[in-house]
C-alpha positions, 0 to 999 in steps of 0.5 A: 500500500502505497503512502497516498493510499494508506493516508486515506484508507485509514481515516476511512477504516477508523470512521469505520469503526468507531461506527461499529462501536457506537452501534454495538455499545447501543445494543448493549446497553438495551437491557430486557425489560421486566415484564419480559423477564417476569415472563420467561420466569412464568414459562419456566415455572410451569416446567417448559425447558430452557431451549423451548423458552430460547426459541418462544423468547428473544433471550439466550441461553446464557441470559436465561441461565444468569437470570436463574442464577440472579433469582436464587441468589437474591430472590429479584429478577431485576439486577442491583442498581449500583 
């Protein structure tokens, strides 16, 4: 890559990325609602599997086994507020 070329690729990939970044921090830091965690602890109670939860709502496995552990620990489904 040639001085000229590189002194506008880079610009262009850094803008490039920190798109992304902005894009991806704005995902995460959408939470699930309450009533949506609420509901998925009611299908769990009445004994539908974990995967058949996954597939009827928007939340990953890990999500709904961290819930769980949330709940057993604190007995909330919502997190602590720092």
């Amino acid at each position: 890559m040639t001085k000229k070329n590189s002194q506008r690729f880079f610009p262009f990939l850094l803008k490039r990325l920190l798109k992304q970044l902005s894009l991806v921090r704005c995902l995460a830091i959408n939470a699930y609602s309450k009533d949506l965690k609420l509901k998925v602890f009611a299908a769990l109670d009445r004994g539908l599997p974990k995967k058949e939860v996954v597939g009827t709502f928007v939340a990953s496995l890990a999500t709904i086994k961290r819930y769980l552990k949330r709940r057993g620990e604190t007995g909330e489904v919502a997190r602590a507020v720092l």
